[in-house]
C-alpha positions in Angstrom: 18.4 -76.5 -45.0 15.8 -77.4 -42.7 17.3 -80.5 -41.9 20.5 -78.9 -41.0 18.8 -76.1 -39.0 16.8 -79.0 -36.7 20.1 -80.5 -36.1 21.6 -77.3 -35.2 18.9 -76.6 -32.8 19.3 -79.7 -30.8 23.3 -79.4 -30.6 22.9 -75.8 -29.6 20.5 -77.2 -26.7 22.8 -79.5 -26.1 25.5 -77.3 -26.2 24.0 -74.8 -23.8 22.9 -77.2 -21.3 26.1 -78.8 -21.2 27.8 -75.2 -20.0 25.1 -74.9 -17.3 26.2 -78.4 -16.2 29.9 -77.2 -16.4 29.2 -73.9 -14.4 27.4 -75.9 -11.7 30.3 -78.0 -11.2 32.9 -75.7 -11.1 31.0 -73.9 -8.4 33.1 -74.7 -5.8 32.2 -74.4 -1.9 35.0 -71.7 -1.8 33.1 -69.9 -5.1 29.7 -70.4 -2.9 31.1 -68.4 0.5 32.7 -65.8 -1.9 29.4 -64.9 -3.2 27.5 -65.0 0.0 29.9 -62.9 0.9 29.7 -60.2 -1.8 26.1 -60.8 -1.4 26.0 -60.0 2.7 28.3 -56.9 1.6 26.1 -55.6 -0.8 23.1 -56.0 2.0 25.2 -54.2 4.2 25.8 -51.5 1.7 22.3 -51.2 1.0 21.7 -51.1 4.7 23.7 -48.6 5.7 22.7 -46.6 2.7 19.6 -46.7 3.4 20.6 -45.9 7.3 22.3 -42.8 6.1 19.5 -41.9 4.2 17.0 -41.9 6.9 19.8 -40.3 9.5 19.6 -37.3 6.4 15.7 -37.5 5.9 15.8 -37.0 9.7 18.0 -33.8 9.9 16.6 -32.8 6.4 13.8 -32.3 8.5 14.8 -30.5 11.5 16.8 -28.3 9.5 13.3 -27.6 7.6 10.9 -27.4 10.7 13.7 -25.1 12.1 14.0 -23.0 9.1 10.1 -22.3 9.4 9.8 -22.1 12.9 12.5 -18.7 11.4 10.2 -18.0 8.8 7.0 -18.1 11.0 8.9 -15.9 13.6 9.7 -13.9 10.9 6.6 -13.5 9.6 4.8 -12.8 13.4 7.4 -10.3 14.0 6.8 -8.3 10.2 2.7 -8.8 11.3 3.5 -7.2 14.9 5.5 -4.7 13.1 2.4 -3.7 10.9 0.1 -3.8 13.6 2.1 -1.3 15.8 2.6 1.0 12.5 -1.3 0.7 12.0 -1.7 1.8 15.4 0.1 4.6 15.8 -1.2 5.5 12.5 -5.0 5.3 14.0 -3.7 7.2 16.8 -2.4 10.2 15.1 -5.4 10.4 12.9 -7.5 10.2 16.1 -5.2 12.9 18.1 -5.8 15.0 14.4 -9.4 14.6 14.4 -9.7 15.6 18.4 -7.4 18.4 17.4 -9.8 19.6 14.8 -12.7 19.1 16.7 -11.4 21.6 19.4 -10.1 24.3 17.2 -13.9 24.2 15.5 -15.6 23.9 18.9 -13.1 26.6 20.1 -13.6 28.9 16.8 -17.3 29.7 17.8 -16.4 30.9 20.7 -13.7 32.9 20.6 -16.0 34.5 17.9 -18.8 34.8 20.4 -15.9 36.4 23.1 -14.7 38.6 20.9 -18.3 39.6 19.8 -18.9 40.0 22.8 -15.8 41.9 23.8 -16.4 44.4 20.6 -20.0 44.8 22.3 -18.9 45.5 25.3 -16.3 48.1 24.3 -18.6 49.7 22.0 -21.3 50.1 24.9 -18.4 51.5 26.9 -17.8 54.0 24.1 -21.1 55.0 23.4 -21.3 56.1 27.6 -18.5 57.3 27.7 -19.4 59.3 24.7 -22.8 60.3 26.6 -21.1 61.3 29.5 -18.6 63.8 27.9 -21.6 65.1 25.9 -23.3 65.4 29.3 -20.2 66.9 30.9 -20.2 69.4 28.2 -23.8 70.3 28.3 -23.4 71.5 32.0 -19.6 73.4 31.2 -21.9 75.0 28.8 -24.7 75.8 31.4 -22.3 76.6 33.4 -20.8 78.9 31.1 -23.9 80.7 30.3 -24.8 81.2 34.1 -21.1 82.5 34.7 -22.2 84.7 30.9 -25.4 85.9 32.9 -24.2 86.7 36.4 -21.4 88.9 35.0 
């Protein structure tokens, strides 16, 4: 068995470097150009692949820095947005607080006026009570003379 199997091996050898040899020489010049060709097509393929990839990459990226130059306009305009609803939120609250400042600096004294006022008629009152009382004492004196002399 061994025997057979180291004369196998050789044959086979022999056998596969004969096909090489037959390969080779049926290689033609015509065969040669006709893979040199395919081969320069398949560069060209590649190339323009790769081309068209890059031309891709390229306006991949436009499209992307254009889409966030969007986004970041976007996102400035939603911020200003914000900031002008923020404002006018602290102005409000500012007019509110002013507001309510007044009516409590206004509160004392329209308290003090009317205190004042309430005074002021009551002092009125109390002489024009005193001169009716006084008005009346001398009706009355005159009364009594007017009594006496008749």
């Amino acid at each position: 068995e061994r025997e057979q199997e180291q004369r196998k091996r050789p044959r086979a050898e022999k056998e596969t470097e004969s096909r090489e040899r037959d390969r080779e020489q049926r290689k033609s010049p015509r065969a040669e150009k006709e893979t040199e060709m395919r081969e320069r097509e398949q560069r060209e393929k590649e190339s323009e692949s790769r081309e068209r990839a890059r031309a891709e990459k390229k306006t991949d990226g436009r499209e992307r820095e254009q889409r966030e130059k969007e986004s970041k306009s976007k996102e400035s305009e939603s911020r200003e947005r914000k900031r002008a609803r923020a404002e006018k939120e602290i102005e409000r609250a500012e007019k509110e607080t002013e507001n309510r400042e007044r009516e409590q600096r206004m509160r004392p004294r329209t308290e003090k006026e009317t205190e004042s006022r309430e005074r002021e008629r009551a002092e009125k009152e109390s002489e024009s009570r005193e001169r009716d009382r006084e008005s009346s004492e001398r009706d009355c004196e005159q009364r009594k003379r007017a009594e006496n002399e008749t």
